[in-house]
Backbone as a chain_set.jsonl record, in Angstrom:
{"seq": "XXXXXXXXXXXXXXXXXXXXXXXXXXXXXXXXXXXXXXXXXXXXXXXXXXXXXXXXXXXXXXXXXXXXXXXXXXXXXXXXXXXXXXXXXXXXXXXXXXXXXXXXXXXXXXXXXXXXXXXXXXXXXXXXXXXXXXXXXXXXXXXXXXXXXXXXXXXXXXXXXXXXXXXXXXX", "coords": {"N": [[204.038, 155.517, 30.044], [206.947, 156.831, 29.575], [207.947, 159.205, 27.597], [210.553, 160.603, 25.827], [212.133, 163.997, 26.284], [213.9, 165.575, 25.007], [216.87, 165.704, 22.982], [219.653, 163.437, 24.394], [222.601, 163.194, 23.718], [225.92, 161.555, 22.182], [228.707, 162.379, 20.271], [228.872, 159.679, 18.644], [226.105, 158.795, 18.495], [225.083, 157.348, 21.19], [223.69, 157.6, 24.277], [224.363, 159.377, 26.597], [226.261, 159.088, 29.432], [226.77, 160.567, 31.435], [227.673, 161.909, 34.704], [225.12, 162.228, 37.112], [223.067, 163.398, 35.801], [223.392, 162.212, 33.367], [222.816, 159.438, 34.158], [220.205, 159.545, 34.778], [218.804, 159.952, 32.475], [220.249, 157.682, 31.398], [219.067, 155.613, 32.089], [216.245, 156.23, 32.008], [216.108, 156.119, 29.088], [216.792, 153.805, 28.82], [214.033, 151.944, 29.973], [212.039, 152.999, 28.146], [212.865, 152.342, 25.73], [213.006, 149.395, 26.116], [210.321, 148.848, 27.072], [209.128, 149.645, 24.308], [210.71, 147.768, 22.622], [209.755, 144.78, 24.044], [206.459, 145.458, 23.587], [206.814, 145.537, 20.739], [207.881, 142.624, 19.967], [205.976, 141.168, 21.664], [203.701, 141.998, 19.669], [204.279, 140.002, 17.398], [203.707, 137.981, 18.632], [201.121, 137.777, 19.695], [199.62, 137.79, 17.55], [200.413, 135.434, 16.379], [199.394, 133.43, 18.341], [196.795, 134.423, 18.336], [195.935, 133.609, 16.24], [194.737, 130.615, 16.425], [192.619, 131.226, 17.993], [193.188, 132.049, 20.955], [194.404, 133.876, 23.814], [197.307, 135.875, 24.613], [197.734, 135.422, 27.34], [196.027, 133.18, 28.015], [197.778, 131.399, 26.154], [199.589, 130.992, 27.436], [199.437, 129.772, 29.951], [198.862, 127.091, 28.466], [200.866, 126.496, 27.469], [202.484, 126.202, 29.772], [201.701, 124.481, 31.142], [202.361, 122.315, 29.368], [204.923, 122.08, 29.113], [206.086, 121.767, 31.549], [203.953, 120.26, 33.589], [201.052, 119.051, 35.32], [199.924, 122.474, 37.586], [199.688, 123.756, 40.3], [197.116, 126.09, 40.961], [197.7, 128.457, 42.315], [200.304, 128.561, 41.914], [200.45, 128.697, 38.927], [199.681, 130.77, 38.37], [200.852, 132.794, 39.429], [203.523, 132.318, 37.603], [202.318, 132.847, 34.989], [201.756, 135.301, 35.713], [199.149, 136.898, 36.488], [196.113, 137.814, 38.295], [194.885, 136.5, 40.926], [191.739, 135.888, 40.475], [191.804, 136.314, 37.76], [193.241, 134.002, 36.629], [191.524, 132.158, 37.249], [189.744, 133.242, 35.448], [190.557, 132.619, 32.838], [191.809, 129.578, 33.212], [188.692, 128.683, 33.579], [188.092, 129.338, 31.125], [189.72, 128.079, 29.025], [188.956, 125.211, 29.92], [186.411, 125.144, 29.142], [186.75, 124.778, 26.555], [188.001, 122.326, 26.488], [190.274, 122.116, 26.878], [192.156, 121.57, 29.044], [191.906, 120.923, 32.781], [190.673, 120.883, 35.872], [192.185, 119.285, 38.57], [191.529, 117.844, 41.551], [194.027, 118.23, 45.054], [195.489, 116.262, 46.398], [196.874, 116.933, 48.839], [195.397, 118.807, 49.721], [192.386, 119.958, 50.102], [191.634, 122.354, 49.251], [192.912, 123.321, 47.801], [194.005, 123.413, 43.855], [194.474, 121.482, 41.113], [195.494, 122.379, 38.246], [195.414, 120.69, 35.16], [196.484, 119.239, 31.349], [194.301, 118.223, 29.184], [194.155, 115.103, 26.808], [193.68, 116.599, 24.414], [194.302, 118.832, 24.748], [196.953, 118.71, 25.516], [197.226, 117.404, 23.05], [197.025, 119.127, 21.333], [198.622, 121.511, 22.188], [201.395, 120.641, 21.196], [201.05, 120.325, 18.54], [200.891, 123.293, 17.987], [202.969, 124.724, 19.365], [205.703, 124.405, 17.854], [205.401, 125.833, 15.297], [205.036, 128.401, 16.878], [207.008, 129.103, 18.974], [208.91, 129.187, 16.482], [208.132, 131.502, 15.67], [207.985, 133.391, 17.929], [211.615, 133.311, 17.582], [211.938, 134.463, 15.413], [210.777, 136.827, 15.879], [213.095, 137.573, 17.676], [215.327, 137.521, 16.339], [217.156, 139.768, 15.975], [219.481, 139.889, 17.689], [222.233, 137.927, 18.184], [222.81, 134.864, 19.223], [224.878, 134.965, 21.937], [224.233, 137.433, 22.348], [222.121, 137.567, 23.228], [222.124, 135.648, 25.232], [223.38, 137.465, 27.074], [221.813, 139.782, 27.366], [219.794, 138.255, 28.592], [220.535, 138.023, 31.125], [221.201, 139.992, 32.257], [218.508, 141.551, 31.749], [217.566, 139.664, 33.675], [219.137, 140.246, 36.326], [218.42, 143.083, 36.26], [215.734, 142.737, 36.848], [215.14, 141.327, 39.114], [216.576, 142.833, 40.814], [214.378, 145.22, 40.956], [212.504, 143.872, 41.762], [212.954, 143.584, 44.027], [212.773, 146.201, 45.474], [211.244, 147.91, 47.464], [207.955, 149.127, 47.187], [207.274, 152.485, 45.84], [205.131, 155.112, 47.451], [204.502, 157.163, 46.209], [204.245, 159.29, 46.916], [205.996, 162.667, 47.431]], "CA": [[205.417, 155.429, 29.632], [207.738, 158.381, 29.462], [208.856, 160.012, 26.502], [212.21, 161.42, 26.327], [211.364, 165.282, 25.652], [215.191, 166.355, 24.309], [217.767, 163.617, 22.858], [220.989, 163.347, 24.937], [223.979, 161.62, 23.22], [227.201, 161.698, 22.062], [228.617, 162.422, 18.432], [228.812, 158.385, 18.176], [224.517, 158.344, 18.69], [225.173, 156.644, 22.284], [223.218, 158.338, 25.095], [225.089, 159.972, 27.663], [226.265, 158.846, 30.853], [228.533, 161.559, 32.076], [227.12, 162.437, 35.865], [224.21, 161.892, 37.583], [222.169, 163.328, 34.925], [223.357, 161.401, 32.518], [222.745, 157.875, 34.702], [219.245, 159.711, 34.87], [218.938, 160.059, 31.057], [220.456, 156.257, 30.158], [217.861, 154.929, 32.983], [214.35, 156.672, 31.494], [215.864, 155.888, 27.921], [216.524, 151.831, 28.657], [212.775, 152.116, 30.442], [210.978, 153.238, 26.817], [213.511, 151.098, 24.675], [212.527, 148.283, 27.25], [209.057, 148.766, 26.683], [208.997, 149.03, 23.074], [211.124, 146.084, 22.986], [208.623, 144.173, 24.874], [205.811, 145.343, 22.743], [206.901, 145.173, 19.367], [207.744, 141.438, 20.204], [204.557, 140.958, 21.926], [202.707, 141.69, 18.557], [204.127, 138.981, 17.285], [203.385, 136.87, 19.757], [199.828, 137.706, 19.724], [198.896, 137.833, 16.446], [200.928, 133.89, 16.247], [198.104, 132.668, 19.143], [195.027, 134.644, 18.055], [195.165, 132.459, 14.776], [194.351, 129.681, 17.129], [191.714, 131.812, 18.883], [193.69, 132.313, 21.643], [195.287, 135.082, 24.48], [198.61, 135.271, 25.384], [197.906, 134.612, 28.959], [195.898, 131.467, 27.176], [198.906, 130.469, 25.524], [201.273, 131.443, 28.436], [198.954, 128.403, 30.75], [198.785, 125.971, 28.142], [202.255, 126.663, 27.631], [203.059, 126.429, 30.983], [201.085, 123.204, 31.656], [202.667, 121.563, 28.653], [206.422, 121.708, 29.774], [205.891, 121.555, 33.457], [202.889, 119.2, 33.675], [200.41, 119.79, 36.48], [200.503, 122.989, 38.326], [198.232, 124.434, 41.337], [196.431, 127.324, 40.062], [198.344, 129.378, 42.204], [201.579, 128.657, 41.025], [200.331, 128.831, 37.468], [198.877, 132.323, 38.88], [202.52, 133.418, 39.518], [203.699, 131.921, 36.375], [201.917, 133.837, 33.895], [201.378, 136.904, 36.277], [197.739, 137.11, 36.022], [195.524, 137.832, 39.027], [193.965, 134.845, 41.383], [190.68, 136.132, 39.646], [192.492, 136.475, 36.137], [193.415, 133.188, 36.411], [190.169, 131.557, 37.51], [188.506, 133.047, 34.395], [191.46, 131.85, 32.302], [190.948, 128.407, 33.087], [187.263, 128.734, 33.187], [187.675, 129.608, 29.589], [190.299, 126.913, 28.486], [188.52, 124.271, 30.968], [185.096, 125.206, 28.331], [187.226, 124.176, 25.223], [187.819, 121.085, 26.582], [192.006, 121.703, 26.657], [192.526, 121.666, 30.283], [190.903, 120.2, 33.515], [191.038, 121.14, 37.128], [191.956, 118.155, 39.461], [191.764, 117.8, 43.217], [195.538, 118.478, 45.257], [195.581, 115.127, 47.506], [197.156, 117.474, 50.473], [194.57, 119.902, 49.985], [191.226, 119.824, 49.58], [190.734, 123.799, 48.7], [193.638, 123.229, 46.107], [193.267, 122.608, 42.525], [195.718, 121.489, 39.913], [195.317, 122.431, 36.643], [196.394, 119.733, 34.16], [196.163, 119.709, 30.138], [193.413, 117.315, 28.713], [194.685, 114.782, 26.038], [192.721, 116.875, 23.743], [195.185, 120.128, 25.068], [198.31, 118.104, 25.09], [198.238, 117.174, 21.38], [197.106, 120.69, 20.663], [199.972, 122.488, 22.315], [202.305, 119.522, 20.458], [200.504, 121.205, 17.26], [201.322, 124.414, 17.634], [204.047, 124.858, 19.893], [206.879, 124.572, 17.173], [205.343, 127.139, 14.891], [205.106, 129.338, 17.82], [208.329, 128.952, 18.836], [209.604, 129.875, 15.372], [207.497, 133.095, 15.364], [209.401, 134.258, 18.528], [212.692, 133.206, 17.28], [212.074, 135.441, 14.401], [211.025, 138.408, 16.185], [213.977, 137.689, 18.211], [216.519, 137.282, 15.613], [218.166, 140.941, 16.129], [220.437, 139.801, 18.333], [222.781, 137.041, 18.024], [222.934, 133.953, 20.031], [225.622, 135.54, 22.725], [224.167, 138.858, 22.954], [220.473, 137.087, 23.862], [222.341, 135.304, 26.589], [224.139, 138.516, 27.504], [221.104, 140.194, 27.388], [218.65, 137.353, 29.189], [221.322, 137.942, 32.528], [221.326, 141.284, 32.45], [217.664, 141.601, 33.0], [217.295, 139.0, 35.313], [219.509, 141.051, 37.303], [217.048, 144.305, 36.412], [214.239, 142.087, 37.55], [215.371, 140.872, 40.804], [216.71, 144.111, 41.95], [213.265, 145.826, 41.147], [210.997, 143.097, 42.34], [213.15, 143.471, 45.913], [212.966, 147.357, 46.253], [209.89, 148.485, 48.458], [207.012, 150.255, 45.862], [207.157, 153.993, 46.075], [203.422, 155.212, 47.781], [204.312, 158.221, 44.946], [204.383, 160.767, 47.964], [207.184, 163.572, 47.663]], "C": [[205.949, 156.841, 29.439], [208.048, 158.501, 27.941], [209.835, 160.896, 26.306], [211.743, 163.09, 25.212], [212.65, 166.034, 24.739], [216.043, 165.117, 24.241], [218.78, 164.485, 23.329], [221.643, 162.67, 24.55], [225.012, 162.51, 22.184], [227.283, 162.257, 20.429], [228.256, 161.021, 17.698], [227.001, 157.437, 18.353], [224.598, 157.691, 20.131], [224.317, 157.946, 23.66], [224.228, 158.353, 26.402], [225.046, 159.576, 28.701], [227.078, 159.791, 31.79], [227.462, 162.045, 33.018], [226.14, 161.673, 36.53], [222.595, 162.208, 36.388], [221.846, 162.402, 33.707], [222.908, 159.652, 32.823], [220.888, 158.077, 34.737], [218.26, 158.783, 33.345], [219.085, 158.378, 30.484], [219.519, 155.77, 31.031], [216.369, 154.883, 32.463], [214.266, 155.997, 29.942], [215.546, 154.078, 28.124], [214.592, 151.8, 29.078], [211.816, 152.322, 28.653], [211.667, 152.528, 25.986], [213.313, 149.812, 25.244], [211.243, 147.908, 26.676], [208.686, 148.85, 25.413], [209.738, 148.18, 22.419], [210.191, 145.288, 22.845], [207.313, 144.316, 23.707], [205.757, 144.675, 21.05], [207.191, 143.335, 19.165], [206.536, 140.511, 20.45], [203.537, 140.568, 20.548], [203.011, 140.666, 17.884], [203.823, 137.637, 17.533], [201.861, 136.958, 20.06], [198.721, 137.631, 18.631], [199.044, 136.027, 16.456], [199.533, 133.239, 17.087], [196.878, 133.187, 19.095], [194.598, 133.674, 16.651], [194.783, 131.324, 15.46], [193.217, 130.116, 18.003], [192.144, 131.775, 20.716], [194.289, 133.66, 22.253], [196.917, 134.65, 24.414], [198.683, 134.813, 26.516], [197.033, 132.731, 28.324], [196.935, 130.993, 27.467], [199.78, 129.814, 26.85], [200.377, 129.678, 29.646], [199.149, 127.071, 29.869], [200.368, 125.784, 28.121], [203.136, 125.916, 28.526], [202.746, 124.717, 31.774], [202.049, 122.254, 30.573], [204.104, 121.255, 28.756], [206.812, 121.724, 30.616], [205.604, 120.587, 33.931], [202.043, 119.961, 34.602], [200.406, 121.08, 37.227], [199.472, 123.175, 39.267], [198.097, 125.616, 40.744], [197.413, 128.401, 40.673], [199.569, 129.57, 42.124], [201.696, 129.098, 39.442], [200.12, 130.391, 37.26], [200.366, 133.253, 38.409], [203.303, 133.1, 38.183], [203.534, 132.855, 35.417], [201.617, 135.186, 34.136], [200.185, 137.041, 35.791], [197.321, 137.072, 38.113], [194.854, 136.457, 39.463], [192.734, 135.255, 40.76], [190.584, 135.628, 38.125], [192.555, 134.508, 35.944], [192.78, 131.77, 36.236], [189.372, 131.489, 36.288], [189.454, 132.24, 33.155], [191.572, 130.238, 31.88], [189.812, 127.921, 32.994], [187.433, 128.342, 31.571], [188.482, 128.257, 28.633], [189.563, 125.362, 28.512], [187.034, 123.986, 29.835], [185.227, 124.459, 26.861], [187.726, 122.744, 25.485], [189.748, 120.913, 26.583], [192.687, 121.64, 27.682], [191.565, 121.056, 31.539], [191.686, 120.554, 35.225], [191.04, 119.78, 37.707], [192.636, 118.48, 41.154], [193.503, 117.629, 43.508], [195.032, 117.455, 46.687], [195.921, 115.706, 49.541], [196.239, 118.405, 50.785], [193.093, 120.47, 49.307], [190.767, 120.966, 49.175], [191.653, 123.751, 47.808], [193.191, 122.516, 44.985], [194.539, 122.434, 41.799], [195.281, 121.879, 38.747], [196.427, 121.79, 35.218], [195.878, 119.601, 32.342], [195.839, 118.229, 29.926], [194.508, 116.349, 27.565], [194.848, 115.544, 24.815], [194.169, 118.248, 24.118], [196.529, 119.953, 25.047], [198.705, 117.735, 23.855], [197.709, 119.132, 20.911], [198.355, 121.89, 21.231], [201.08, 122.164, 21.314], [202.03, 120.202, 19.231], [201.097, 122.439, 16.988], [202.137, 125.141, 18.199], [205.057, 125.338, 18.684], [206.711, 125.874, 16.115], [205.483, 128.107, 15.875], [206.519, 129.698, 17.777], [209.229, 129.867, 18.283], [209.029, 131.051, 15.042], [208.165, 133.583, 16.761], [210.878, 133.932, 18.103], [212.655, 134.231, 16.192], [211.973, 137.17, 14.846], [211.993, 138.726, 17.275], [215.428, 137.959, 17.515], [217.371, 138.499, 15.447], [219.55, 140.868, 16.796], [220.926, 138.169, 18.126], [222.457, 136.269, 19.142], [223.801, 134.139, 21.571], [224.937, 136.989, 23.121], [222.864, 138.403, 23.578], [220.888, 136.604, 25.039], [222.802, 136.666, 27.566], [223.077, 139.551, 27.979], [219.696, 139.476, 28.662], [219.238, 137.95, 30.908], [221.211, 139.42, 32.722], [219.824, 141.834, 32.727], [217.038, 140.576, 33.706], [217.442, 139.434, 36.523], [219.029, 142.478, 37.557], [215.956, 143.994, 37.281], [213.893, 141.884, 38.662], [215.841, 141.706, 41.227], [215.421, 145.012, 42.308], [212.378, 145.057, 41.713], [211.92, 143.276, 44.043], [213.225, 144.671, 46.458], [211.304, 147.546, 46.472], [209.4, 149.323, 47.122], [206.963, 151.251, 46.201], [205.613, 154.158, 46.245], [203.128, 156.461, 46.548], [204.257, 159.443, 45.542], [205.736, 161.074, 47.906], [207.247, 164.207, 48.465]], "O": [[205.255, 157.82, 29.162], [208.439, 157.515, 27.315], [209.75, 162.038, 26.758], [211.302, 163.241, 24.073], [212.413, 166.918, 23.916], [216.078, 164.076, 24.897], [218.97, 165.667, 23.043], [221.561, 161.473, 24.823], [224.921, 163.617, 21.654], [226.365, 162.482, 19.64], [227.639, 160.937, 16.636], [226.71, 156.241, 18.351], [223.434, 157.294, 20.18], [224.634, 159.135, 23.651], [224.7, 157.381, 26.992], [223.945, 159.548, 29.25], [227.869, 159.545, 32.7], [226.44, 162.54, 32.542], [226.278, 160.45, 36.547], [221.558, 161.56, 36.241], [220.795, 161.99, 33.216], [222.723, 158.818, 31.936], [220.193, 157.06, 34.729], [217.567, 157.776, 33.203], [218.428, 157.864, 29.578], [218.767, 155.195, 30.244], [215.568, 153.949, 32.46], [213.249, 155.52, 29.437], [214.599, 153.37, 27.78], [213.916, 151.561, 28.078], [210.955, 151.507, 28.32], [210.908, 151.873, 25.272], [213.611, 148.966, 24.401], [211.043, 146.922, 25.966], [207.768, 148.07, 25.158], [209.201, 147.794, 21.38], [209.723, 144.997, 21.744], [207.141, 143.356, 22.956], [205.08, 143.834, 20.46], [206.67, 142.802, 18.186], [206.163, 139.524, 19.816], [202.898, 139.543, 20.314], [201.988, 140.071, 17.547], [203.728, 136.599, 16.879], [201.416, 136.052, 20.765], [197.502, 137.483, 18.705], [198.031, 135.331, 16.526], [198.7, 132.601, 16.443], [195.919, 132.65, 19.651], [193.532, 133.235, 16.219], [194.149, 130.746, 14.577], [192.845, 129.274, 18.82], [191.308, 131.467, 21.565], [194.663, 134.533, 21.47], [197.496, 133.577, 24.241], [199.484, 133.942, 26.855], [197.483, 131.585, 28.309], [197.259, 130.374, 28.481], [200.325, 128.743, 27.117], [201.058, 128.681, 29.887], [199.546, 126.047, 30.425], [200.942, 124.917, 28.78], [204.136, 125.247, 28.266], [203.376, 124.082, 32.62], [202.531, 121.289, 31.165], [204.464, 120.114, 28.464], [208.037, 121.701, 30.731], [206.367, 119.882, 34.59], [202.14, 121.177, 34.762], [201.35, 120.856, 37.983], [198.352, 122.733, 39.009], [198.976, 126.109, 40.038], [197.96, 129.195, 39.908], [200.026, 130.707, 42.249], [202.645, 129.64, 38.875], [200.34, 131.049, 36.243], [200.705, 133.994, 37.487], [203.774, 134.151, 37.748], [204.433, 133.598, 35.024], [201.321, 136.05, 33.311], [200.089, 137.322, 34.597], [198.0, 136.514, 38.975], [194.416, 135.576, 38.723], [192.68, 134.28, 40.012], [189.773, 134.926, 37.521], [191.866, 133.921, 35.11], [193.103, 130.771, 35.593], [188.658, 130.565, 35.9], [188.956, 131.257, 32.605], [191.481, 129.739, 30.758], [189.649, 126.84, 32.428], [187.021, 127.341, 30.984], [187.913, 127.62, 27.746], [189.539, 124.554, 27.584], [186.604, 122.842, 29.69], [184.379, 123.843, 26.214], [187.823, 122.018, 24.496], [190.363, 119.873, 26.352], [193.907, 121.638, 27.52], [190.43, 120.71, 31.21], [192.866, 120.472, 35.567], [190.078, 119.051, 37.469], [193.625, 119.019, 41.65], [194.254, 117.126, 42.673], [194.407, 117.825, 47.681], [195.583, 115.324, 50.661], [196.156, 118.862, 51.925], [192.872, 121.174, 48.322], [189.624, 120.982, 48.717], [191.26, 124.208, 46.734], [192.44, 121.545, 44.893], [195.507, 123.185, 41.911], [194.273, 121.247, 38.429], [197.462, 122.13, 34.646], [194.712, 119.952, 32.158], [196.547, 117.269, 30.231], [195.644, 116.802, 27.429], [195.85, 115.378, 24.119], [195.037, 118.228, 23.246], [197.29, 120.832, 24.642], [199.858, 117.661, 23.428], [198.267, 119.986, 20.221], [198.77, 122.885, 20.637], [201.657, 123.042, 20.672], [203.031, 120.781, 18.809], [201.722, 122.681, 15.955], [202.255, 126.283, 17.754], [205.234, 126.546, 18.524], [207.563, 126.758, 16.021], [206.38, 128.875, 15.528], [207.113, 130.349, 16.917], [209.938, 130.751, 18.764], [209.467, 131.651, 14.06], [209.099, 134.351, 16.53], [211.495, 134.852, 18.641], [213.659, 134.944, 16.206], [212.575, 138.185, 14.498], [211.949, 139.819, 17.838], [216.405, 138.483, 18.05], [218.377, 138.331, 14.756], [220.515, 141.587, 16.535], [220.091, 137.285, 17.935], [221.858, 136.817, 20.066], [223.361, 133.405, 22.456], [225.191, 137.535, 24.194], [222.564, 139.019, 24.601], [220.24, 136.947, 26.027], [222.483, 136.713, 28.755], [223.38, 140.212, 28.972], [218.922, 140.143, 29.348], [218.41, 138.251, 31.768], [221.12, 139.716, 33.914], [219.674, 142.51, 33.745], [215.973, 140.744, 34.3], [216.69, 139.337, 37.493], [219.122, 143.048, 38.644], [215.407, 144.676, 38.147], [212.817, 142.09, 39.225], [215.69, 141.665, 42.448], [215.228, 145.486, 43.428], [211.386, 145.596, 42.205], [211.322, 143.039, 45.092], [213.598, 144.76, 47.628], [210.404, 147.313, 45.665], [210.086, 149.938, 46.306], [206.432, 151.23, 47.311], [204.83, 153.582, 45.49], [202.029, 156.718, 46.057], [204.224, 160.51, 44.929], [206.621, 160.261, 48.175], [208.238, 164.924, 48.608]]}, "num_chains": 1, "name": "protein.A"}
C-alpha cells in the first residue's frame, strides 16, 4: 500500500484536485482510505466469525450457500474470490464439520455442487442475524443514502478496473 509522503489539501482539509497532479494526489489518497476502509471493517468481520471458529472465506461460502442455495464450486470460487485450490480446501474443511456436502452436477459428471447440510443450514440461520448486526455497526458511519451513494460509486471503480488490461510493471 502506498503512503502519502506530504499532505495535499485545501484550507477546508479536502485534498486537492487542481491539475493533473492533483487527480494524481485524490487517486493514491482514495487507494489508502479505500484500503483502510476495507480493513478496519474487515476486523470486525473477522473477529464476529472466529467466535464460531470460523474464516471469512468460511463464512463468505456458507454465506453464500445459504442465500443462493446450491452452487458449483466454481461459481462459489468466483463468489468469494478464493483460488480453485483455495476453494477445494475450503470446502474440504467445512465438508469435515459436517456443514456442507458436495453433490454430483446431473450435466456434468466432473462438476460438483456444493450444498449446505441441514446441520449448516440451521447454523448459518443461528448466526447470520448477529453477523449481520456486527457489519451494520461497523458500517454505521454513513447514513442510509450515502451507503447507497457510495455502494454505486464503487461498483463503477470495480468494473472499470476489473476491464483495464494488468500492467506487466515494465516502464
Amino acid at each position: 500500500m502506498l503512503a502519502a509522503s506530504r499532505k495535499e489539501s485545501s484550507a477546508d482539509g479536502k485534498a486537492s484536485t487542481d491539475g493533473a497532479a492533483g487527480e494524481i494526489s485524490a487517486g493514491l489518497k482514495l487507494w489508502v482510505v479505500l484500503a483502510r476502509a476495507q480493513a478496519a471493517v474487515a476486523r470486525h468481520a473477522e473477529a464476529d466469525v472466529a467466535r464460531h471458529g470460523l474464516t471469512l472465506a468460511e463464512f463468505g461460502i456458507l454465506e453464500a450457500l445459504y442465500h443462493r442455495g446450491p452452487l458449483l464450486l466454481g461459481d462459489l470460487q468466483r463468489k468469494i474470490l478464493v483460488s480453485s485450490g483455495g476453494i477445494t480446501y475450503l470446502v474440504d474443511r467445512l465438508e469435515a464439520r459436517g456443514l456442507l456436502e458436495r453433490q454430483a452436477c446431473p450435466g456434468d459428471r466432473r462438476a460438483r455442487f456444493a450444498a449446505l447440510t441441514s446441520e449448516g443450514q440451521a447454523f448459518v440461520a443461528r448466526i447470520f442475524p448477529a453477523h449481520r448486526d456486527v457489519i451494520l455497526r461497523a458500517l454505521s458511519g454513513l447514513s442510509t443514502a450515502e451507503a447507497v451513494r457510495v455502494t454505486g460509486l464503487l461498483k463503477r471503480l470495480g468494473t472499470v478496473a476489473a476491464a483495464l488490461p494488468i500492467s506487466s510493471g515494465d516502464r
